[in-house]
N, C-alpha and C positions, 0 to 999 in steps of 0.2 A: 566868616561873615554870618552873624546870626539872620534866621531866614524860617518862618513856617509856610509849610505849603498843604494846602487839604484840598481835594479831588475828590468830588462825587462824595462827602463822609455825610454818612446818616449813621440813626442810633435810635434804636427801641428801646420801649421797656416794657417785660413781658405782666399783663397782666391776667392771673389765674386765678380760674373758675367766676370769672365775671363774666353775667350777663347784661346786655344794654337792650333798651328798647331804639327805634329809628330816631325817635324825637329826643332822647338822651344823648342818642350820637350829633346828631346837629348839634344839639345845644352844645357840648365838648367841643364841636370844631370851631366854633364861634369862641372858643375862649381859649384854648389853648392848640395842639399837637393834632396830629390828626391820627385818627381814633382806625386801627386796622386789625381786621380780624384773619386767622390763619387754619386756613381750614386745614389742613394737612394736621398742625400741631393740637387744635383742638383748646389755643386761646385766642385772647386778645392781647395788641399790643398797643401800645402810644409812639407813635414819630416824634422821638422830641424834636431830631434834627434831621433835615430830608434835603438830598445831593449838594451839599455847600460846598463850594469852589470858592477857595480863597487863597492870597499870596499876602500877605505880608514880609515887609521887608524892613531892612535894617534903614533907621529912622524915622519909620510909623509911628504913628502915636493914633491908635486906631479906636472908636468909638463905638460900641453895638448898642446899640437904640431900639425901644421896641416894650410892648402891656406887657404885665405879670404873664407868664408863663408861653412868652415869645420863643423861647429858650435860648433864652441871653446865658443864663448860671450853666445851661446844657454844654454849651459852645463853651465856654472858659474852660471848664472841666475836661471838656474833649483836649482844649488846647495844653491842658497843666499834665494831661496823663492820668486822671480821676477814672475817666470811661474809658474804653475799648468802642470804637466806630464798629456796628453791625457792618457798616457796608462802607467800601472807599476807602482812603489813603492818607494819612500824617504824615509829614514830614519837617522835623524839628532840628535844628542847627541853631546852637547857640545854649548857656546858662536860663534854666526857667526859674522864675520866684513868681510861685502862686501868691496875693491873697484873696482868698477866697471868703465866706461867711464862718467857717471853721477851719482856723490855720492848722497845717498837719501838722501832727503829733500833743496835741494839745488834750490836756485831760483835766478835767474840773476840780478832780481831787488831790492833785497837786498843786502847790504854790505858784504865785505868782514867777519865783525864781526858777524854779524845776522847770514852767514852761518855757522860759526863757532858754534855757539848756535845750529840752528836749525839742522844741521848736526849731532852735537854732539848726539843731543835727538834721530835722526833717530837709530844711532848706539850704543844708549843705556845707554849713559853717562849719568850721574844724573848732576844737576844745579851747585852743587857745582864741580864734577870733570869738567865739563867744564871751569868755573871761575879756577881753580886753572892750567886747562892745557891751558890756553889760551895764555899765555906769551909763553910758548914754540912752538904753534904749531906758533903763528906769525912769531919767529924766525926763524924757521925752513924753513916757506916759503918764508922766505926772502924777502914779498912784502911792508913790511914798511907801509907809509900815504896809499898806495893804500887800505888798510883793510878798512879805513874809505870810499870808494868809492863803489858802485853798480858795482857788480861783470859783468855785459854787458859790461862797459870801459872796464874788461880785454884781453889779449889775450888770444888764446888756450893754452898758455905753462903757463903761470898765473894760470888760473883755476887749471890746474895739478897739480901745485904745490901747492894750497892752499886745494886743495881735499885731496893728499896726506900725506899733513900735519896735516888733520884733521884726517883721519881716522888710521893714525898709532899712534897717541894721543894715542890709548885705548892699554890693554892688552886683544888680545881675544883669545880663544882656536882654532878659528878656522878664518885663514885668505883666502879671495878670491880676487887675485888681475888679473887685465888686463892688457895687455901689454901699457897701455895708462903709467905706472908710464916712462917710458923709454921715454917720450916726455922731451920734455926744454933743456936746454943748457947741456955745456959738465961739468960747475959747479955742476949743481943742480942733473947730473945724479951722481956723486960723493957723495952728499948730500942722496939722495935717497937709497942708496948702502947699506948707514954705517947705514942708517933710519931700514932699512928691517934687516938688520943683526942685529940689536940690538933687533927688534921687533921678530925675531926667537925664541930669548933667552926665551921670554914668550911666542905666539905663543907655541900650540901642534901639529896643524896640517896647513900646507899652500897648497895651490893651487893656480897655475900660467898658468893663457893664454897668449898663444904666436904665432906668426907664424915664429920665429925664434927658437934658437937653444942655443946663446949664453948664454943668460940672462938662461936660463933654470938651463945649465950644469954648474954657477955659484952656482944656488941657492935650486936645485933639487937632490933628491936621486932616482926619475922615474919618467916616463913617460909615456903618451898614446898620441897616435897617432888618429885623426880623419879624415876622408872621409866621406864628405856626409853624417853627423849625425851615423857614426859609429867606435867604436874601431875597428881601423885595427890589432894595435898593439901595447903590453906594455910592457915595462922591467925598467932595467936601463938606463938612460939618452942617455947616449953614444951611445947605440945599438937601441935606438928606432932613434935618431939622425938621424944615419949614413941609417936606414930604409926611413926614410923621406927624406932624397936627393936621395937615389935609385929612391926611389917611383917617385917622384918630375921630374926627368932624363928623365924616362921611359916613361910619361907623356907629358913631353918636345918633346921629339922625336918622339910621336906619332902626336903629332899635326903639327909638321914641315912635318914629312910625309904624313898626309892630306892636308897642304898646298900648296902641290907639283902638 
């Protein structure tokens, strides 16, 4: 039974030979991770992620909500095996398929088909399921003779679209996607839609970063809420939602009141 479990996991990241002033440090915590220094080592670091306890379970369809640098992309990456938690406990049961904002194994300078291949292997496909999914995931991307070209010619909504055509190829029990799929035209976000909803079917368990709301409460049965590498708060969609524009408001009006 596919199953993640994280206990108490936090994650720094060391930064060297940086100094802050006091009002630099505010400013930082107000926007992102919280800003900690190490006197023993003689740097500084950033909390992206500070003691997150979480269970996910087979038939979640889980939403992380939450400003730029909540560390929403922190958490996936924790969850996909990208990071090493400083502190606390992973536990992973079950097929992972990352997508993330850069699919693994993916290199510019090769063709659109070569990442096809080399992507596939990242995420576990064997030679032959690649060969045999490859007529579809082309289709799906819709990029035609571009496949034969070095994925540098593309643009950003190109690459999106041939990532997520490769990495929804597989059936995995456990998917991790970024809000990067919700890039490209009003087409291919149609495309993408009926991709993922199809790919549920198999899918056991999903996880979806976002810093919106809508995509969520199409494709989510809960959610958690981050601040500054913390659950704030989890439930159902809807009510973690409507928590996150409070929060959001509150936030808003604080700052307009200092700007005064």
């Amino acid at each position: 039974m596919p199953r993640i479990v994280l206990e108490n996991v936090s994650i720094d990241f060391p930064i060297y030979g940086s100094s802050m002033s006091f009002r630099t440090e505010l400013l930082q915590r107000a926007a992102g991770g919280f800003i900690r220094r190490d006197s023993k080592k003689q740097r500084v670091t950033i909390r992206g992620l500070d003691g997150i306890n979480l269970v996910i379970d087979e038939g979640d369809r889980l939403g992380i909500i939450g400003h730029n640098g909540a560390g929403k992309s922190t958490l996936l990456k924790v969850l996909a095996g990208v990071y090493e938690p400083t502190e606390g406990d992973i536990v992973t049961e079950g097929r992972l398929s990352p997508l993330l904002n850069i699919s693994p194994g993916w290199d510019v300078e090769d063709t659109g088909y070569e990442n096809i291949k080399n992507c596939g292997l990242f995420l576990g496909m064997s030679p032959d399921e690649i060969r045999n999914k490859t007529p579809e995931i082309a289709e799906v991307s819709g990029l035609g003779s571009y496949l034969d070209l070095p994925v540098r010619t593309y643009s950003a909504g190109m690459g999106v679209r041939l990532a997520f055509s490769i990495a929804t190829a597989i059936e995995p029990e456990i998917l991790l996607l970024d809000e990067a799929i919700a890039a490209g035209d009003a087409s291919f976000a149609k495309v993408a839609q009926a991709r993922v909803e199809r790919l549920l079917k198999h899918s056991r368990i999903l996880v979806i970063a976002s810093h919106g709301t809508e995509l969520l409460k199409t494709w989510c049965n809960r959610a958690i809420l981050l601040e500054r590498g913390r659950i704030v708060h989890q439930g159902p969609v809807e009510e973690t939602a409507d928590v996150y524009r409070e929060r959001t408001q509150a936030l808003h009006a604080q700052l307009s009141a200092a700007a005064e």
